[in-house]
C-alpha positions in Angstrom: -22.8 43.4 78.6 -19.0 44.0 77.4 -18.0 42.4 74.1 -15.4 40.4 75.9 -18.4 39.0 77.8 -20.8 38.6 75.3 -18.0 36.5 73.2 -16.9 34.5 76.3 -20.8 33.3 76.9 -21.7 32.8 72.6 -18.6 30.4 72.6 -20.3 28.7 76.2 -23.4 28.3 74.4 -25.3 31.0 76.5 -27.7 33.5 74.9 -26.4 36.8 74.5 -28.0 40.0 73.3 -26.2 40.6 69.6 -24.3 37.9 68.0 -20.7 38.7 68.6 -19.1 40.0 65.1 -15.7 40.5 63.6 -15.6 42.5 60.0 -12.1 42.7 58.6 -11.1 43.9 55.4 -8.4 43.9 53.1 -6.2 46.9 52.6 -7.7 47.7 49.0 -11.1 47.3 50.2 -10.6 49.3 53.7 -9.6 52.6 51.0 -12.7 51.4 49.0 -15.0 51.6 52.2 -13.2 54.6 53.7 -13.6 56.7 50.3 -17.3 55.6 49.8 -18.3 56.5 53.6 -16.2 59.6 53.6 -14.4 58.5 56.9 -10.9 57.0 57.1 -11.5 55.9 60.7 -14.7 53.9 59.9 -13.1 50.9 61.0 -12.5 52.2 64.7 -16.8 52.5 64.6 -17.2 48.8 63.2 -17.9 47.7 66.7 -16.1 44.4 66.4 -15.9 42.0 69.3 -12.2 40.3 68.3 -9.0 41.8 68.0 -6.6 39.3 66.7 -2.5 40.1 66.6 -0.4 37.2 64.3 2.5 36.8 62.8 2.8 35.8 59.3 6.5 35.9 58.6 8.2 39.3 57.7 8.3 39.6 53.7 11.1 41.3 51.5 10.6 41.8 47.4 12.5 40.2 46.3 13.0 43.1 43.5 11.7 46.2 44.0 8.5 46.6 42.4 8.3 43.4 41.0 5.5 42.4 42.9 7.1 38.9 44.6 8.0 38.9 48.0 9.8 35.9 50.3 8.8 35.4 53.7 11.2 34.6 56.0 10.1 30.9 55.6 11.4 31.0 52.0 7.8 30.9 50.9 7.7 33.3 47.6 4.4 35.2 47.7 2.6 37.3 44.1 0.8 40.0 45.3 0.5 41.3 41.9 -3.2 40.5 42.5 -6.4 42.1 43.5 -5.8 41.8 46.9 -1.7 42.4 47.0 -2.0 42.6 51.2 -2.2 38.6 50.9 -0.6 37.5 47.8 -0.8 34.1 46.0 2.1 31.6 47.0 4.2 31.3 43.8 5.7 28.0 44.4 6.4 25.5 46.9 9.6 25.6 49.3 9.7 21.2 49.1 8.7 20.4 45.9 9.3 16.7 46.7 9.3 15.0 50.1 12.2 14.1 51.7 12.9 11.0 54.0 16.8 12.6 55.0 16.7 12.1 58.8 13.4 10.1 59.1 13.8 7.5 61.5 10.6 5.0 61.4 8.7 4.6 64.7 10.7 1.6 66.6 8.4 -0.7 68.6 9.2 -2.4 70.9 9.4 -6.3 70.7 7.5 -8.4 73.0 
């Protein structure tokens, strides 16, 4: 049985032999792994069943090395953190709603 088979019949509800598996790591924690195993290519081995390609919004620090990057949402990300792949959202882009160019739902009159 292929993995993309064995994923197509878990998410039918059929039986398969293993349980279809995805392991993913941060970038910290992939060295972490890699040094301990001895292997830098450990992750090519893992056997996982998904692939998965997204887009997250390019990022620029905002000053070098300060740790804060914007994304090209305007979202301002601290990845001074354990895990400074992902980052902690440092603020909100709308701090308050806005109703500029809401136009209530119009029904129509009977």
């Amino acid at each position: 049985m292929t993995k993309r088979q064995r994923v197509i019949d878990a998410v039918s509800h059929k039986e398969t032999d293993i349980i279809p598996y995805q392991v993913s790591l941060t970038h910290q924690e992939y060295e972490k792994v890699s040094k301990y195993l001895g292997d830098d290519n450990f992750g090519a081995k893992i056997g996982n069943h998904i692939d998965s390609v997204y887009y997250d919004g390019y990022l620029k620090e905002i000053t070098p090395g300060s740790g804060y990057w914007k994304d090209d949402f305007g979202v301002v990300w601290n990845r001074n953190g354990a895990d400074n792949d992902i980052g902690v959202i440092n603020g909100f882009v709308f701090t308050e709603p806005e109703k500029k160019g809401f136009l209530p739902m119009q029904l129509p009159k009977k």
